[in-house]
N, C-alpha and C positions, 0 to 999 in steps of 0.2 A: 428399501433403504439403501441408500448407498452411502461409505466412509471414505471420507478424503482428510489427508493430513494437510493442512494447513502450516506453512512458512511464515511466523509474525515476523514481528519486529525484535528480535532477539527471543524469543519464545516459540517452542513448538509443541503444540497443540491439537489430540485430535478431535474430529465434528463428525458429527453424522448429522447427514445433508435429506430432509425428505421433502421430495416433491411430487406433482401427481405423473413425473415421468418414472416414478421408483422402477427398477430392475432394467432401465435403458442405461443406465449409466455402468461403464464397463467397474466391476467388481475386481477387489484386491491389487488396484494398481498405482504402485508408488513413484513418486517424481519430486523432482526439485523446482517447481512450477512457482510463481508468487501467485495467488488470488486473497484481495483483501478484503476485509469484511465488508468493506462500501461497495462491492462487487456483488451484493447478494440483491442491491434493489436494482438495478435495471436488467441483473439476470430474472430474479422471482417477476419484474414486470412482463421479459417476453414472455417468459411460460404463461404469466396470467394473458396474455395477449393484447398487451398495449404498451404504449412508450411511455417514455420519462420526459419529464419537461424540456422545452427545449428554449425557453425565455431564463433559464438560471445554471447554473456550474451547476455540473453531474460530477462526482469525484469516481463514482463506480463507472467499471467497463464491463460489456456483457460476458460471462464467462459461459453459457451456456454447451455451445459447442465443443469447446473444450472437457466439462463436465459430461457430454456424452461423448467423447472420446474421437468426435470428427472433425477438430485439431490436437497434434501432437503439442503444440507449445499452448500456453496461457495469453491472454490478450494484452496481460499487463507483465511488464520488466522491472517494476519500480514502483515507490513511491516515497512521499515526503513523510518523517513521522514527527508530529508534534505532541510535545507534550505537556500540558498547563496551554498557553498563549502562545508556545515558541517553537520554534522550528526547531527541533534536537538534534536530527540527523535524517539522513536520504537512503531508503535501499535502492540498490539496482545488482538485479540478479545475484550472484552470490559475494554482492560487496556492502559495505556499510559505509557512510561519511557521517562522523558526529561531527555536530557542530560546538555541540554542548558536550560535556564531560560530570558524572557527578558517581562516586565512590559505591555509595548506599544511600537509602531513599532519606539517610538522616545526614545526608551533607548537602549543602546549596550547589545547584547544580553550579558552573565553572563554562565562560563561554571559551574555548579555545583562541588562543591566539593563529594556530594554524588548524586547518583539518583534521582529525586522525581516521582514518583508513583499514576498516578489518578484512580481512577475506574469511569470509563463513562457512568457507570447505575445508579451511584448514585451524579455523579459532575459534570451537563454538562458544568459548568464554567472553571472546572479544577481550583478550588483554595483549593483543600485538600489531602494535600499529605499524602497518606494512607501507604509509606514504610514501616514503622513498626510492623505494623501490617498485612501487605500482600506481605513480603521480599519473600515469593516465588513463587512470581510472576517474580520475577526479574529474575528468571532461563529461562523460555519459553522466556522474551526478549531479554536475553542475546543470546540465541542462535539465536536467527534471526539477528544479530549483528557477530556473528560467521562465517554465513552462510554467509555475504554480504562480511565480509574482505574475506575470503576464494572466491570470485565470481571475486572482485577486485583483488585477487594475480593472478588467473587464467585469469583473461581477463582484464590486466588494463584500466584504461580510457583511449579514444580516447582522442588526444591534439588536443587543439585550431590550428585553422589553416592546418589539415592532409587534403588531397587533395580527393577530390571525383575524382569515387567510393572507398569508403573507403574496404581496404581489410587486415582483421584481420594477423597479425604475426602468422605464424606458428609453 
């Protein structure tokens, strides 16, 4: 077995990770790494020994390597977080961009007029919006925002209802 902490989306959380490489994965070592949950299928695919589709958007990146310790950083920097149908806000590394703003789960969330901006090394509440003073940060999120509409033009969302096996438009 091996235990890695996991960086959500404002939540930190830990897993214990088993696969049949249990006791390869270097033990009791903490980091500030993102790996996100969509990172578990085309990792558990290499270990199973085969790939992930390659006719439709993959959200997941392999983290394998990383999990046995032969990369020091994580494959992934970022990503988008939606919540319901919308795009809320973007991590990248130890930054947040909401797009959306909403109090407690019993207020409608609030689209921003501007960005707000947290640094997650120094807010783990996320109540200090540092755009002002760290507006270029906004560039690295905006591009992971880039990269997703571009992913969506390319491979739109499956609809509710499309019939299994689902088989991508060519």
């Amino acid at each position: 077995m091996a235990r890695h902490v996991f960086h959500g989306d404002g939540s930190l959380a830990s897993r214990a990770v088993y696969h049949p490489l249990a006791g390869k994965v270097p033990a009791s070592k903490v980091n500030n790494e993102i790996v996100h949950v969509a990172d578990l299928y085309p990792t558990l695919a290499h270990i199973g020994g085969t790939e992930v589709p390659k006719d439709r958007a993959i959200d997941g990146v392999d983290q394998l390597d990383f999990f046995l310790g032969k990369r020091e950083n994580s494959n992934r920097e970022g990503f988008p977080a939606y919540v319901s149908d919308r795009l809320s806000a973007v991590k990248w590394r130890n930054w947040k961009m909401h797009l959306f703003w909403q109090e407690n789960m019993y207020d409608p969330p609030q689209k921003l007029p501007l960005p707000k901006i947290i640094n997650l090394l120094t807010d783990l509440k996320e109540q200090r919006d540092v755009n002002m003073a760290n507006s270029w940060v906004r560039q690295p999120l905006e591009k992971i925002i880039g990269e997703l509409e571009a992913s969506l033009q390319k491979y739109p969302p499956i609809k509710p209802g499309t019939p299994d096996p689902y088989v991508p438009p060519k």
